[in-house]
C-alpha positions in Angstrom: -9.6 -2.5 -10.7 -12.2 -2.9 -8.0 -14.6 -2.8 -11.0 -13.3 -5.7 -12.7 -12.6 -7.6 -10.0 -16.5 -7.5 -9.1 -17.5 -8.7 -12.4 -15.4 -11.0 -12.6 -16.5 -12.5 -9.3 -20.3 -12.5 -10.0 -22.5 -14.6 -10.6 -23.2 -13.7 -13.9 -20.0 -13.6 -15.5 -18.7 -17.0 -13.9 -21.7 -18.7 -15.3 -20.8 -17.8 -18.8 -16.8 -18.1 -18.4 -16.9 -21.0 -16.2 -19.0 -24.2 -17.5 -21.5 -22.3 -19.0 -25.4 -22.4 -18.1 -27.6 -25.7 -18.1 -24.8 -27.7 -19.8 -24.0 -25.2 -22.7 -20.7 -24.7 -23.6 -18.2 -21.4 -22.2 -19.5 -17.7 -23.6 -16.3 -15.9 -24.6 -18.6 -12.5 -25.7 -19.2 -11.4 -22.3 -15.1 -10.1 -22.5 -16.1 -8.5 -25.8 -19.7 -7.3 -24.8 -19.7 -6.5 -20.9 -15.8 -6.0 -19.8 -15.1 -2.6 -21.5 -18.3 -1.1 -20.1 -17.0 -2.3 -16.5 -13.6 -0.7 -17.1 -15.4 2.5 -18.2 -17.4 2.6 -15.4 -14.4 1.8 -13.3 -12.3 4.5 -14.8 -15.2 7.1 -14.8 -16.7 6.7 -11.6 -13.2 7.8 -9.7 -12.7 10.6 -11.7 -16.4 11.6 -11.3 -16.2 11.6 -7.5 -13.2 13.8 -7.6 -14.9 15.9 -10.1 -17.4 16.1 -7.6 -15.5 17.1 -4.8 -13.5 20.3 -6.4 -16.9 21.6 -7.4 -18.1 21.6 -4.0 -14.7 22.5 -2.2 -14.5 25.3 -5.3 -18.2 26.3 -4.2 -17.1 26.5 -0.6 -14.1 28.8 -1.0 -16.1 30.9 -3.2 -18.6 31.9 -0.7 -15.9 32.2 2.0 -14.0 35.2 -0.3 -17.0 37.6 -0.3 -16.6 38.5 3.1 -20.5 39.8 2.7 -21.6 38.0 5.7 -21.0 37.4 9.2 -18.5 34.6 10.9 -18.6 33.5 14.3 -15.6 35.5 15.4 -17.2 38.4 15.1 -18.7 40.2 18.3 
């Protein structure tokens, strides 16, 4: 949603959807043309940072189950 609601706002995309550029009339293709790549990326990028995050949290715990190394509590 955050996606779409910065395209929407830009510059760009209200120059085509409102009034148009230099006195042309309204571009309708941008919602055919731009807005499904924006909802891609807005869909994708989420689930790429959470992607992400288990790999490292996975790497983390995977390290921490050896028990071939030293921890602080040790004397």
């Amino acid at each position: 949603m955050t996606a779409t609601l910065a395209w929407s706002t830009s510059d760009r995309t209200r120059r085509h959807l409102r009034g148009g550029f230099e006195g042309e009339d309204m571009d309708y293709t941008v919602l055919a043309t731009e807005l499904p790549f924006v909802v891609l990326a807005g869909a994708a990028l989420p689930a790429a940072v959470c992607l992400a995050i288990a790999l490292v949290l996975a790497r983390r715990r995977g390290r921490g189950a050896g028990g071939g190394g030293s921890s602080d509590l040790d004397g």
